[in-house]
PDB file of N, H, CA, C and O in Angstrom:
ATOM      1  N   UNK A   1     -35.984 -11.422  50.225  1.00  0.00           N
ATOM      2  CA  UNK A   1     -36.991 -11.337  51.257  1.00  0.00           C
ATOM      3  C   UNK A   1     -38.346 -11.690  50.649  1.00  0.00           C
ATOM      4  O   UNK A   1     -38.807 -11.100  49.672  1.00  0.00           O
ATOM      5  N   UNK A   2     -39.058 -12.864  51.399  1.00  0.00           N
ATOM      6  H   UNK A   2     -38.684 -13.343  52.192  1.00  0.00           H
ATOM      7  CA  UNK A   2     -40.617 -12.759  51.062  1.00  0.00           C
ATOM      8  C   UNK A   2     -41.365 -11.865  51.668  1.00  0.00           C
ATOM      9  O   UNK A   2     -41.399 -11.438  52.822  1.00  0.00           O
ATOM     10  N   UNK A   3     -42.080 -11.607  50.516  1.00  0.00           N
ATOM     11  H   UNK A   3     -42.053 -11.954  49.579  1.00  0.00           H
ATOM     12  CA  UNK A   3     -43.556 -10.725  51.563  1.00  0.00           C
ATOM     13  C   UNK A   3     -44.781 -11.796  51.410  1.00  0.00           C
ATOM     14  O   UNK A   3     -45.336 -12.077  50.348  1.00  0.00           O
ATOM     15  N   UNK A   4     -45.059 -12.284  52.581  1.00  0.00           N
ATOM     16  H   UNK A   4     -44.608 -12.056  53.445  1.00  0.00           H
ATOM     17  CA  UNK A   4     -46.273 -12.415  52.951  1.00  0.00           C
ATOM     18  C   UNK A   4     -47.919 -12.186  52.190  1.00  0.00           C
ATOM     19  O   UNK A   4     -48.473 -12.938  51.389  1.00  0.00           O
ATOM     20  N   UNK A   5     -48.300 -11.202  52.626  1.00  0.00           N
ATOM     21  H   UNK A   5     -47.850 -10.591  53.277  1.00  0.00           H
ATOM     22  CA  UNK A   5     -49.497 -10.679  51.896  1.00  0.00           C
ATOM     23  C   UNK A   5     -49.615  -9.386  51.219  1.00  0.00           C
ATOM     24  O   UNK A   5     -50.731  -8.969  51.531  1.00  0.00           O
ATOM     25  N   UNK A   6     -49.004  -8.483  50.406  1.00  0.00           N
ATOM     26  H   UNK A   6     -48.098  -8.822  50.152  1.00  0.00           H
ATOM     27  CA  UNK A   6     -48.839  -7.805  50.464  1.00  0.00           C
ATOM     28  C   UNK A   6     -50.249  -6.900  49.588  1.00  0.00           C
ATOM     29  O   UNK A   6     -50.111  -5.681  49.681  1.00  0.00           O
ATOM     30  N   UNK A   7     -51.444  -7.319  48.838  1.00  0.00           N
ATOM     31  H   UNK A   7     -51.556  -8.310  48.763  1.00  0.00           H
ATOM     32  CA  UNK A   7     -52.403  -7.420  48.872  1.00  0.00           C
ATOM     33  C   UNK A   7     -53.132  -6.830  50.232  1.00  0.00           C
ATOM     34  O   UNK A   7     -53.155  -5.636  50.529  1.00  0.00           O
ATOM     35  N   UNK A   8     -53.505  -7.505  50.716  1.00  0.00           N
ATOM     36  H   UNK A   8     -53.487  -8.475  50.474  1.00  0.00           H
ATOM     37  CA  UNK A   8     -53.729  -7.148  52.248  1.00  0.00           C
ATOM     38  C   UNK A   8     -53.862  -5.776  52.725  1.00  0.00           C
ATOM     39  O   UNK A   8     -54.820  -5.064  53.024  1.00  0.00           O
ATOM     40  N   UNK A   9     -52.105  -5.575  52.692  1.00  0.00           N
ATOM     41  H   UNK A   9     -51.326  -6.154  52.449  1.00  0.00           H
ATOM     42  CA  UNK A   9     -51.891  -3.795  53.336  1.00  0.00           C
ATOM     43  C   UNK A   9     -52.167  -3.704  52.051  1.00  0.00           C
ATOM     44  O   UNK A   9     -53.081  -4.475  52.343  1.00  0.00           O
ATOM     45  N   UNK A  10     -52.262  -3.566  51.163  1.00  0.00           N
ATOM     46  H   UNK A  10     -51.520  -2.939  50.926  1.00  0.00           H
ATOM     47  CA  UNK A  10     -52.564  -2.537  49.677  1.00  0.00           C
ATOM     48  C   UNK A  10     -54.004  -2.071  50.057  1.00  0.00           C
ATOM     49  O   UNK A  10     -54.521  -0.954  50.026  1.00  0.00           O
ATOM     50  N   UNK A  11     -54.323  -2.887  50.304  1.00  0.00           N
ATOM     51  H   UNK A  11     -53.903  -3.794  50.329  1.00  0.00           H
ATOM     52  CA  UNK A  11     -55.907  -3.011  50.648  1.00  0.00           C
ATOM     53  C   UNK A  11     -56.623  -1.946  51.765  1.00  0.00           C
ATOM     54  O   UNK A  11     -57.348  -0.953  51.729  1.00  0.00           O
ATOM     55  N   UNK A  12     -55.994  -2.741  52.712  1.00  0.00           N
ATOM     56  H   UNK A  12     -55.405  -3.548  52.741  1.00  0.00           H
ATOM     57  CA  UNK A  12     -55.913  -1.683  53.833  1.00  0.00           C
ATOM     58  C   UNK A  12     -55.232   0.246  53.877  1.00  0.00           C
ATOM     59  O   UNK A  12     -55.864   1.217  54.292  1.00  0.00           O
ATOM     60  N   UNK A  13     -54.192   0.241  53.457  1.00  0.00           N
ATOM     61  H   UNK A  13     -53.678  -0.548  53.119  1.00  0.00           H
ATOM     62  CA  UNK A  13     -53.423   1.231  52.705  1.00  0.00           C
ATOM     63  C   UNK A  13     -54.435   2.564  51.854  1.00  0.00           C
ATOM     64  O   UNK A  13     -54.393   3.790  51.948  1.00  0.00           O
ATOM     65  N   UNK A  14     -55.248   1.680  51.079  1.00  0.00           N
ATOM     66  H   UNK A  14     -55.282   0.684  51.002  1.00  0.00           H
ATOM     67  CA  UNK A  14     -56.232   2.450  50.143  1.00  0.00           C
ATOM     68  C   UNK A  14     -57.232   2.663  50.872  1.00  0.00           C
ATOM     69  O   UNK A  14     -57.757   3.763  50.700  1.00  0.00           O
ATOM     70  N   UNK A  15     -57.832   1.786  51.874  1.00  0.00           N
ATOM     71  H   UNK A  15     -57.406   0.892  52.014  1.00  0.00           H
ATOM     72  CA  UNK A  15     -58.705   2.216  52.561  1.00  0.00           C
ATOM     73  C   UNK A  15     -58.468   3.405  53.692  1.00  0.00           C
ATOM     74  O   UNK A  15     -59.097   4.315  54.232  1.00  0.00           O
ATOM     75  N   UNK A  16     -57.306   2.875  53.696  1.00  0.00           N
ATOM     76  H   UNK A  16     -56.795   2.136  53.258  1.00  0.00           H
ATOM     77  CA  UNK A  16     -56.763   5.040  54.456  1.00  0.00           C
ATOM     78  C   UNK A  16     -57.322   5.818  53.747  1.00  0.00           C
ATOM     79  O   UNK A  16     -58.350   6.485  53.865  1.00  0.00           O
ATOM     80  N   UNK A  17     -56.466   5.682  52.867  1.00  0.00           N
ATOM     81  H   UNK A  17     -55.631   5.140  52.771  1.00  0.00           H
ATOM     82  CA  UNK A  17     -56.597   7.209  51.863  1.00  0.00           C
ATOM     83  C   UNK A  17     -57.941   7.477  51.418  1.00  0.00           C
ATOM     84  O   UNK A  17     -58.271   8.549  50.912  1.00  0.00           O
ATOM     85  N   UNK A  18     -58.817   6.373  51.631  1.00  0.00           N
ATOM     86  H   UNK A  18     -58.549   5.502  52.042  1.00  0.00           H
ATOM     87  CA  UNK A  18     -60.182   7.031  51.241  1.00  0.00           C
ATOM     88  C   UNK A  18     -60.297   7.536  52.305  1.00  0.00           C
ATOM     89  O   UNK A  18     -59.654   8.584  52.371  1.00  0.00           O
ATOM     90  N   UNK A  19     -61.006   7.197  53.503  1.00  0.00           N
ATOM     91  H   UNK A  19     -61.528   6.346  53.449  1.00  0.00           H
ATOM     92  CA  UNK A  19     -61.061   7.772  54.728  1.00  0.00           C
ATOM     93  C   UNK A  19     -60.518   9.405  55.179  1.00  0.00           C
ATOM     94  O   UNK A  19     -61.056  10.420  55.622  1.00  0.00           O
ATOM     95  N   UNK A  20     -59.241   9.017  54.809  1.00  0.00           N
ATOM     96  H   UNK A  20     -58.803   8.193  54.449  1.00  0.00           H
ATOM     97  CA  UNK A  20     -58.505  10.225  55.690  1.00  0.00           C
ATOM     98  C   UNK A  20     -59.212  11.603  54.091  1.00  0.00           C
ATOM     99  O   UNK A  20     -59.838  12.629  54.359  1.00  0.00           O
ATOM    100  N   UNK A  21     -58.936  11.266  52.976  1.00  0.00           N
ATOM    101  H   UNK A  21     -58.428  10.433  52.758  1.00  0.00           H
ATOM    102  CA  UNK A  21     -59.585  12.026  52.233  1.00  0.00           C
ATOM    103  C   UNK A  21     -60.664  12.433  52.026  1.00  0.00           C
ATOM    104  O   UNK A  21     -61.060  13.502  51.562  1.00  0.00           O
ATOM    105  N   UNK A  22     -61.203  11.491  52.405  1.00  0.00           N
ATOM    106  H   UNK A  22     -60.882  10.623  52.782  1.00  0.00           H
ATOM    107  CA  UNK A  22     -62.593  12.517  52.893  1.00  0.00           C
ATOM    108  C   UNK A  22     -63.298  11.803  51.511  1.00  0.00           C
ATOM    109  O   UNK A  22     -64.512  11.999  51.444  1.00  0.00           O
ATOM    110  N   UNK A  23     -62.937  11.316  50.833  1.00  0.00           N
ATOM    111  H   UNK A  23     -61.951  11.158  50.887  1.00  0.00           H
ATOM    112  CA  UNK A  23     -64.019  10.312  49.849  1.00  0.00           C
ATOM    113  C   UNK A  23     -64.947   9.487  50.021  1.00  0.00           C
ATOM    114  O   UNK A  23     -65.685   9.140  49.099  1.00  0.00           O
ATOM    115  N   UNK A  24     -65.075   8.932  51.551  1.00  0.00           N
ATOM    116  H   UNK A  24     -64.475   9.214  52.300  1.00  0.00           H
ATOM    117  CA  UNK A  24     -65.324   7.962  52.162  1.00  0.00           C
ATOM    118  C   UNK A  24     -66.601   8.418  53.258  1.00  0.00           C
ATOM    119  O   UNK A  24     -67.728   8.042  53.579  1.00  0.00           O
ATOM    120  N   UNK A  25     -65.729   9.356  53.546  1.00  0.00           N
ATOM    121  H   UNK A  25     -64.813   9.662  53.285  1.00  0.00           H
ATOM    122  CA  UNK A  25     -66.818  10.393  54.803  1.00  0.00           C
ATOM    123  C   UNK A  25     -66.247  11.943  54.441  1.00  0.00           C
ATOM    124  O   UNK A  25     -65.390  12.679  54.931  1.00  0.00           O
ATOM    125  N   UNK A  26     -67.219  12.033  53.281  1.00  0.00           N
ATOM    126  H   UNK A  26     -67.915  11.435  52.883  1.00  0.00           H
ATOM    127  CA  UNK A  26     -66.933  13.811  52.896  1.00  0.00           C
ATOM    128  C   UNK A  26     -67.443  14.352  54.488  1.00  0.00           C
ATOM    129  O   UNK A  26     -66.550  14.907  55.129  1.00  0.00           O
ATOM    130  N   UNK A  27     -68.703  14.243  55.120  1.00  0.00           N
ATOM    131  H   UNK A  27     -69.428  13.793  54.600  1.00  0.00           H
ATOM    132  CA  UNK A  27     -69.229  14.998  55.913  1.00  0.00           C
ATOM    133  C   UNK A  27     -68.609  14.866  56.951  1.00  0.00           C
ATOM    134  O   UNK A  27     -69.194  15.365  57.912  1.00  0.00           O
ATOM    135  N   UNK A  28     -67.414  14.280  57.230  1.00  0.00           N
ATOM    136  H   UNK A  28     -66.939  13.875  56.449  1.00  0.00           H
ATOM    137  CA  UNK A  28     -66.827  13.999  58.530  1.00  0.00           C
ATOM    138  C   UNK A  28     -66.028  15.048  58.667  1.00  0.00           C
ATOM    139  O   UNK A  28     -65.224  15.186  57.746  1.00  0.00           O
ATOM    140  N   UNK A  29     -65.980  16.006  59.710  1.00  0.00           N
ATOM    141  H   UNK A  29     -66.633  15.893  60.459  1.00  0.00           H
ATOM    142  CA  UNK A  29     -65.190  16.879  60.000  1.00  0.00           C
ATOM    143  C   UNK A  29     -64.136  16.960  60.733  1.00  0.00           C
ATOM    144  O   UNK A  29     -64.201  17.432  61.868  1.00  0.00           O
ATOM    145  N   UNK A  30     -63.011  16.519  60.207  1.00  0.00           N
ATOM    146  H   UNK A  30     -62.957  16.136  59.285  1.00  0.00           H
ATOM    147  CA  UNK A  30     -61.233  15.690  60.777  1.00  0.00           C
ATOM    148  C   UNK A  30     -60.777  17.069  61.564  1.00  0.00           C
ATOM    149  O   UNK A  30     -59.669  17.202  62.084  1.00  0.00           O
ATOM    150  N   UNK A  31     -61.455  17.724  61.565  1.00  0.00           N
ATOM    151  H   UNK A  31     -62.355  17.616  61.143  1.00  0.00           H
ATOM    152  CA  UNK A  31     -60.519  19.503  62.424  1.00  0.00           C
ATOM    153  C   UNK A  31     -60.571  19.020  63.716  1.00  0.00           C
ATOM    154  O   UNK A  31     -59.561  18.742  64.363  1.00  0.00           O
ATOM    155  N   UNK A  32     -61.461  18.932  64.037  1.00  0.00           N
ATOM    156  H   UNK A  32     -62.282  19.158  63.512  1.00  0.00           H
ATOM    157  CA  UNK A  32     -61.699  18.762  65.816  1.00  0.00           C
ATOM    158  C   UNK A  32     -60.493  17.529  66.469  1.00  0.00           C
ATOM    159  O   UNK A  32     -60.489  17.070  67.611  1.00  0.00           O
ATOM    160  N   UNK A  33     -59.607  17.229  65.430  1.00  0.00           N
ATOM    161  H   UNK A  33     -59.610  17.602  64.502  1.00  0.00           H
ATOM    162  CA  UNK A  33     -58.379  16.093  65.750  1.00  0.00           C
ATOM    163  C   UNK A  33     -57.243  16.659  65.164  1.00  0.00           C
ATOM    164  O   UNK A  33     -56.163  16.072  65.094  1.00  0.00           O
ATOM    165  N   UNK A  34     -57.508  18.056  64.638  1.00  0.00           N
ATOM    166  H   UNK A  34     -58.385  18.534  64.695  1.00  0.00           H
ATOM    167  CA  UNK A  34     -56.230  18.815  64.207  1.00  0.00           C
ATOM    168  C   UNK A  34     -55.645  18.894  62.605  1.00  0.00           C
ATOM    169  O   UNK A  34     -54.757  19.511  62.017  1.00  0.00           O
ATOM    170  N   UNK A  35     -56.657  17.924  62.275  1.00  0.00           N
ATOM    171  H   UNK A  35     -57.379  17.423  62.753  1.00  0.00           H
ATOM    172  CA  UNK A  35     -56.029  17.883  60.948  1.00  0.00           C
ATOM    173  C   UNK A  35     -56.878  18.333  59.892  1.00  0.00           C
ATOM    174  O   UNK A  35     -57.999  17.902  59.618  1.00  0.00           O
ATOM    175  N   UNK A  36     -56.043  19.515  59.157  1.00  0.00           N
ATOM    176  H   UNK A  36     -55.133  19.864  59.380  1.00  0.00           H
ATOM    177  CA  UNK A  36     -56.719  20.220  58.232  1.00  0.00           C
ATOM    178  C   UNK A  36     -56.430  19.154  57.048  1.00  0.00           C
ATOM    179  O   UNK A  36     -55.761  18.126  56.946  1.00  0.00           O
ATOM    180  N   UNK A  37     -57.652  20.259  55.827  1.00  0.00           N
ATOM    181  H   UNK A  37     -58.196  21.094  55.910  1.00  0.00           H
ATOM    182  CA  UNK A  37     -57.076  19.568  54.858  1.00  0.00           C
ATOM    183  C   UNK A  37     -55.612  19.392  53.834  1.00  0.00           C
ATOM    184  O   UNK A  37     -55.333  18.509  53.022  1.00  0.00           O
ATOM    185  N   UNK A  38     -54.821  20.661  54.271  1.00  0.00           N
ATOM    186  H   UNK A  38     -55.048  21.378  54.930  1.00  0.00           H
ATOM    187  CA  UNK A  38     -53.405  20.084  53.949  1.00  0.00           C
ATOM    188  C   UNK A  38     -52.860  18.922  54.215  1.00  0.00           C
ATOM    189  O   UNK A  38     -52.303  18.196  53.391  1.00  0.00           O
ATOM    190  N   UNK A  39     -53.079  18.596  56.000  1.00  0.00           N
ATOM    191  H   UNK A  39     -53.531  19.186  56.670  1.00  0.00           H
ATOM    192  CA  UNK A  39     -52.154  17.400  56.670  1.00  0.00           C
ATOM    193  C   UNK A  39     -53.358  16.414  56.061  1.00  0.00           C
ATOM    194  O   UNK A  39     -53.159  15.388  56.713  1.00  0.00           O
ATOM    195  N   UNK A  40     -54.188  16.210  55.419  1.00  0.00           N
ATOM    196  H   UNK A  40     -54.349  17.043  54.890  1.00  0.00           H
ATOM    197  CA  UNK A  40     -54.632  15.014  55.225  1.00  0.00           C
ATOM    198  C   UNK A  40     -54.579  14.703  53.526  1.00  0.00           C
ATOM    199  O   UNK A  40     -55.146  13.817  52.887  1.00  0.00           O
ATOM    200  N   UNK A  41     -53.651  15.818  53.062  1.00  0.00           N
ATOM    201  H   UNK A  41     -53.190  16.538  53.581  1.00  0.00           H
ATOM    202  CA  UNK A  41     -53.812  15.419  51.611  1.00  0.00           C
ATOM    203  C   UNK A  41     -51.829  14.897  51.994  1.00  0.00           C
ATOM    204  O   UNK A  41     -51.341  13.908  51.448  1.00  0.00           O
ATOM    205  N   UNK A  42     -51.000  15.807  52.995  1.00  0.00           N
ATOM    206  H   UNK A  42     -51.398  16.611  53.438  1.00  0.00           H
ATOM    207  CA  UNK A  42     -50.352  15.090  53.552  1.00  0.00           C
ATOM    208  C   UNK A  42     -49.565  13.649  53.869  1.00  0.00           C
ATOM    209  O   UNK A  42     -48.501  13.036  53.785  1.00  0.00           O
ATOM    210  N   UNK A  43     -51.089  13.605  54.342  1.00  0.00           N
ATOM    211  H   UNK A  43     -51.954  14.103  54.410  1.00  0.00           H
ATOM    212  CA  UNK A  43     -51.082  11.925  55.507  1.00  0.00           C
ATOM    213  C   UNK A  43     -51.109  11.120  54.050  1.00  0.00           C
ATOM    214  O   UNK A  43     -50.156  10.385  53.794  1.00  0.00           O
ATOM    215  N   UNK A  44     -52.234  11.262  53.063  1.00  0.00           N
ATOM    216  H   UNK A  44     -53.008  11.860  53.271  1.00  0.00           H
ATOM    217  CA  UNK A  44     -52.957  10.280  52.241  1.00  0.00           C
ATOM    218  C   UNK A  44     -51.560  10.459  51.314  1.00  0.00           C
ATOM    219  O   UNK A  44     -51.063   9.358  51.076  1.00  0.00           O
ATOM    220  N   UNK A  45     -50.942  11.388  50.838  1.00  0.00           N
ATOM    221  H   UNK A  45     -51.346  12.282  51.031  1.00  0.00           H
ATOM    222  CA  UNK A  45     -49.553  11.330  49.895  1.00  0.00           C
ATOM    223  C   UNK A  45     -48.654   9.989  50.562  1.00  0.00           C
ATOM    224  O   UNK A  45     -48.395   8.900  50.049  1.00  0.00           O
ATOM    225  N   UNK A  46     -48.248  10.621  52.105  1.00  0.00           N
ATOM    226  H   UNK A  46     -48.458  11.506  52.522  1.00  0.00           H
ATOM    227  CA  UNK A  46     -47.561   9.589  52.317  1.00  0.00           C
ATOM    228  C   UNK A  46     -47.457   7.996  52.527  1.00  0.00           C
ATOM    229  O   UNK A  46     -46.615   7.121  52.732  1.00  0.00           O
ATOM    230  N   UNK A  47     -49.267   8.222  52.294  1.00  0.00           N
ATOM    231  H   UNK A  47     -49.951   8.932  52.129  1.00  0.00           H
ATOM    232  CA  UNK A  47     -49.505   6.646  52.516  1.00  0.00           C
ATOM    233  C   UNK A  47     -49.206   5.718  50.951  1.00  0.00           C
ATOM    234  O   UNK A  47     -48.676   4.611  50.851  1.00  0.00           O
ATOM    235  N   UNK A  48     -49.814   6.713  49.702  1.00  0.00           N
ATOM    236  H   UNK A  48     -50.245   7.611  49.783  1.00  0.00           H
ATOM    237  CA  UNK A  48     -49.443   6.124  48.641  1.00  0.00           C
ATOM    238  C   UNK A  48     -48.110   5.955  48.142  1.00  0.00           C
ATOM    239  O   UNK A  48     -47.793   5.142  47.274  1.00  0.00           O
ATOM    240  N   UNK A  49     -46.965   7.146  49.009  1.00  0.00           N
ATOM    241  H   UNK A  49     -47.223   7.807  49.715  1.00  0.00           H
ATOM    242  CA  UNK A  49     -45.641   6.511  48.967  1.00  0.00           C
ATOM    243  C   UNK A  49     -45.030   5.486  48.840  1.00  0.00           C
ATOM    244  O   UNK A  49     -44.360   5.015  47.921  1.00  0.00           O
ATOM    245  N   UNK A  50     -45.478   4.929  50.496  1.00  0.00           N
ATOM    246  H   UNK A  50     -46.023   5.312  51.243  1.00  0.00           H
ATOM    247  CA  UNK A  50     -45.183   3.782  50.639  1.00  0.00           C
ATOM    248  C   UNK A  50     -45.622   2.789  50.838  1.00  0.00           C
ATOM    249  O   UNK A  50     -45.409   1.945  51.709  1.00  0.00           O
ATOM    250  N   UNK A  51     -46.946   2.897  49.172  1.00  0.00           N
ATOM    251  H   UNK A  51     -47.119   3.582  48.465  1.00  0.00           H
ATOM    252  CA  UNK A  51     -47.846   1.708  48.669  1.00  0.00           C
ATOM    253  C   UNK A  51     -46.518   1.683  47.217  1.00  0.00           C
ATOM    254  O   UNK A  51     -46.108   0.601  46.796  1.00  0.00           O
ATOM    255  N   UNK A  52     -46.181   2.580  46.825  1.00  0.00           N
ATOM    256  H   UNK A  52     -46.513   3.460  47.167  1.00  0.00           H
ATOM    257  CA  UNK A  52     -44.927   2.734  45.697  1.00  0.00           C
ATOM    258  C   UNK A  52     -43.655   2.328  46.222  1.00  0.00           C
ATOM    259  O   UNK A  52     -42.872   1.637  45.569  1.00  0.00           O
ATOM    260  N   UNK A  53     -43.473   2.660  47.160  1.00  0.00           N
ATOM    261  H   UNK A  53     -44.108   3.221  47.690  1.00  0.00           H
ATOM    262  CA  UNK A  53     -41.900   1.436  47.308  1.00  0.00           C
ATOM    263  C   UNK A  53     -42.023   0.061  48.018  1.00  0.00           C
ATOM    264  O   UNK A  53     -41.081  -0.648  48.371  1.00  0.00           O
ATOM    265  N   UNK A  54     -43.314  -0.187  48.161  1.00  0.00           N
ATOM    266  H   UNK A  54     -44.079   0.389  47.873  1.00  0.00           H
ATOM    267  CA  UNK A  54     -43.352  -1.518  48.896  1.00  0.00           C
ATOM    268  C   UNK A  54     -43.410  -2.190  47.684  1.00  0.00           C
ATOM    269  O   UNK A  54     -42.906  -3.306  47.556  1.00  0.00           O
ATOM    270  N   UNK A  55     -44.095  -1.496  46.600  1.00  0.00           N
ATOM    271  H   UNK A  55     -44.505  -0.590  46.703  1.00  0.00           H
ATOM    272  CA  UNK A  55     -44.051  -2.798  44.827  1.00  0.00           C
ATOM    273  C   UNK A  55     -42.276  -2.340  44.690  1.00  0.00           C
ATOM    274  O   UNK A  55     -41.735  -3.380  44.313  1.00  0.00           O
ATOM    275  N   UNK A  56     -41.530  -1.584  44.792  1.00  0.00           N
ATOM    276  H   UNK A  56     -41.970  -0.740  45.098  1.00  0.00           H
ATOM    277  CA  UNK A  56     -40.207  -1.242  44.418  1.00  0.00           C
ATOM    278  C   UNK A  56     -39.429  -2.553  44.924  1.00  0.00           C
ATOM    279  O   UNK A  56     -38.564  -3.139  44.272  1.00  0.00           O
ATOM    280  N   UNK A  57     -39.925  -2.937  46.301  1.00  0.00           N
ATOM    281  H   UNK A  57     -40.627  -2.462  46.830  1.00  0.00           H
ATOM    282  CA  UNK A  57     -38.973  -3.649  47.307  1.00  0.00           C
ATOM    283  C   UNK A  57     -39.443  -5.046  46.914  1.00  0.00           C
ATOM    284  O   UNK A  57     -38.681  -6.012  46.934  1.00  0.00           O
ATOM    285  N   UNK A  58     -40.628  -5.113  46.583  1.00  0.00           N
ATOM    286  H   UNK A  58     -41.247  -4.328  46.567  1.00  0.00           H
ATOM    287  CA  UNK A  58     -41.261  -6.567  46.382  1.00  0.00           C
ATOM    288  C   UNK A  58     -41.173  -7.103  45.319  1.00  0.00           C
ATOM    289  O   UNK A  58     -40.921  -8.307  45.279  1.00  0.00           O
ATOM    290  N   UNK A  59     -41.418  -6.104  43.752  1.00  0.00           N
ATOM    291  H   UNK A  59     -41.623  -5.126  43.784  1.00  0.00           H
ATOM    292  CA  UNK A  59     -41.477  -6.394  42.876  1.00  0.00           C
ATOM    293  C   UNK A  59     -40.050  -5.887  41.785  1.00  0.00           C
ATOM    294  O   UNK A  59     -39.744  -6.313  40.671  1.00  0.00           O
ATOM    295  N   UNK A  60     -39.666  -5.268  42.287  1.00  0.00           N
ATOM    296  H   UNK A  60     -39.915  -4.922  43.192  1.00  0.00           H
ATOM    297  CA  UNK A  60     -38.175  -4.496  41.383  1.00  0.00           C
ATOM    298  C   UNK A  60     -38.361  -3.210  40.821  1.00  0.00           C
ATOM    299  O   UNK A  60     -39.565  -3.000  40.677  1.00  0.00           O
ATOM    300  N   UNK A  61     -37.718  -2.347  40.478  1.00  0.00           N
ATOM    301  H   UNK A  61     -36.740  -2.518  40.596  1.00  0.00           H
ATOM    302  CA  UNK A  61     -37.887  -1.569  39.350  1.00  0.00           C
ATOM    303  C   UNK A  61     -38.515  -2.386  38.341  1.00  0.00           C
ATOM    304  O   UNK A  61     -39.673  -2.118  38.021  1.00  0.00           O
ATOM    305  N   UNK A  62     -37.835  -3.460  37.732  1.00  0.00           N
ATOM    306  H   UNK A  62     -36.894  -3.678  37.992  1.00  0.00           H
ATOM    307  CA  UNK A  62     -38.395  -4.006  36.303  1.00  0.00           C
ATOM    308  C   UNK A  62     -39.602  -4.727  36.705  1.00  0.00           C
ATOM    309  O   UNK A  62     -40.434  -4.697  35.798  1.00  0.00           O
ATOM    310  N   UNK A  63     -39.875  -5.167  37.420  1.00  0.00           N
ATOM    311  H   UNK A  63     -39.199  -5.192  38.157  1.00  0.00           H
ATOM    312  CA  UNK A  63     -41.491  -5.685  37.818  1.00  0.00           C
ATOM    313  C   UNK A  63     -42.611  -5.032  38.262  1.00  0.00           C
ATOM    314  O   UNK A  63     -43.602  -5.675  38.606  1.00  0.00           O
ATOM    315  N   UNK A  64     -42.562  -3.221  38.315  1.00  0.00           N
ATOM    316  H   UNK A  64     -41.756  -2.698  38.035  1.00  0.00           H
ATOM    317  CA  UNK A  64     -43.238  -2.518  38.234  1.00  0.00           C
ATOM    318  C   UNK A  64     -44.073  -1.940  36.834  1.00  0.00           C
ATOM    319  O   UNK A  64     -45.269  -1.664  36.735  1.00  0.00           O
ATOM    320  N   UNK A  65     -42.961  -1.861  35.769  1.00  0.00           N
ATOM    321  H   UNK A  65     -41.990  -2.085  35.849  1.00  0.00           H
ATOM    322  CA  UNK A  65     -43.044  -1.916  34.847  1.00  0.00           C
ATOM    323  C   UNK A  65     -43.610  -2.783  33.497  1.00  0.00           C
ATOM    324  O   UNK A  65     -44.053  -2.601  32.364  1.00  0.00           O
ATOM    325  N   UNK A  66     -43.257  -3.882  34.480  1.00  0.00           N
ATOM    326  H   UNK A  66     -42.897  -4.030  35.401  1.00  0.00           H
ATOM    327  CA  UNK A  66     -43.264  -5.189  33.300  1.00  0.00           C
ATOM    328  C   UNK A  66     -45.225  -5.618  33.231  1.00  0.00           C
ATOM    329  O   UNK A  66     -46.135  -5.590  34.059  1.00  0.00           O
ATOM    330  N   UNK A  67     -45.119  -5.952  31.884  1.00  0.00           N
ATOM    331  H   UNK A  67     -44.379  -5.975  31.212  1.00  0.00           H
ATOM    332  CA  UNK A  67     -46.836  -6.376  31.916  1.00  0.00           C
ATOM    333  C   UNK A  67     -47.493  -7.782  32.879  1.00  0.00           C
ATOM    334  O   UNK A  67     -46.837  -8.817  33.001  1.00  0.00           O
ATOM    335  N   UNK A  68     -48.232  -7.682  33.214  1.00  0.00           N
ATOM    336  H   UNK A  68     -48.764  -6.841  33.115  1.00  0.00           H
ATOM    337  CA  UNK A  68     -48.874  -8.362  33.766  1.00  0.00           C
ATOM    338  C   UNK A  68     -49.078  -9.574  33.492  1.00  0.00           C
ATOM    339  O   UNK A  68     -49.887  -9.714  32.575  1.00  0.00           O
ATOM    340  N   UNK A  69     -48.454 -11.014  34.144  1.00  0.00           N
ATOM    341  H   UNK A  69     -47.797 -10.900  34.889  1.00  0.00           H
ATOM    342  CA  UNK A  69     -48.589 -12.523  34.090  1.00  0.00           C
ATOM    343  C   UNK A  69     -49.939 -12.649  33.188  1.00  0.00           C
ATOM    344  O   UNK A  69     -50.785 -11.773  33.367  1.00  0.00           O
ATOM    345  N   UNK A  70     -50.238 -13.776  32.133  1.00  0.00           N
ATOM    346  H   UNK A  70     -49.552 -14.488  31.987  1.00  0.00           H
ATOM    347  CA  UNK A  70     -51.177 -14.251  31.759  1.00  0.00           C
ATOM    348  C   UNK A  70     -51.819 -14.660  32.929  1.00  0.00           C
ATOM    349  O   UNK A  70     -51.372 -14.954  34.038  1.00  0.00           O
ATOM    350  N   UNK A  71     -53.742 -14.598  32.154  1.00  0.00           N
ATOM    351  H   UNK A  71     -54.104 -14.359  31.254  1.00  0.00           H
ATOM    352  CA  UNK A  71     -54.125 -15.083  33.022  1.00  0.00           C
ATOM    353  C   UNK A  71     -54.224 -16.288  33.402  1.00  0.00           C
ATOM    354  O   UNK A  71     -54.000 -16.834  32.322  1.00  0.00           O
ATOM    355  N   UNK A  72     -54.424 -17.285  34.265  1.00  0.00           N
ATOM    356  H   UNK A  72     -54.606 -16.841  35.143  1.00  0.00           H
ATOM    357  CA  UNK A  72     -54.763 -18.883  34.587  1.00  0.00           C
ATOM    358  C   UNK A  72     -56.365 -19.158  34.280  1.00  0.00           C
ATOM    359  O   UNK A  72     -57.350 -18.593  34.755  1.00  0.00           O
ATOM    360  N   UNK A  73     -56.268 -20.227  33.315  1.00  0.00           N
ATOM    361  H   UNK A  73     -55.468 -20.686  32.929  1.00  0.00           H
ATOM    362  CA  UNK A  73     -58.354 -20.692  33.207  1.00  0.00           C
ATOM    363  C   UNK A  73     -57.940 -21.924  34.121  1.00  0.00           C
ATOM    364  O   UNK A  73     -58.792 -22.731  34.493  1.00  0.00           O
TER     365      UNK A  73
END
């Protein structure tokens, strides 16, 4: 299977987890939508989950691991 962009959602993905963590907007107060700070340490776990099996599915076990392509000049 190709992936597309997968950059992109990484991107997007992290920009959750700042948000919903409150790194982004400490002063934002997420209660008044129900979500304490458990469900948002929660939400932000499960988002980095499955920022970790999308490199599993894309890249392998051994291409998680493996060092990083030279660079191109």
């Amino acid at each position: 299977m190709k992936w597309v962009n997968t950059n992109a959602l990484h991107n997007l993905l992290n920009t959750l987890i700042a948000i919903i963590c409150g790194g982004a907007l400490a002063g934002f107060d997420w209660t008044m939508f129900g979500v304490t700070d458990r469900t948002a340490l929660q939400i932000s776990g499960a988002i980095a989950l499955a920022k970790i099996i999308i490199n599993a599915v894309r890249d392998g076990p051994r291409g998680m691991v493996a060092p990083p392509p030279a660079e191109e000049k």
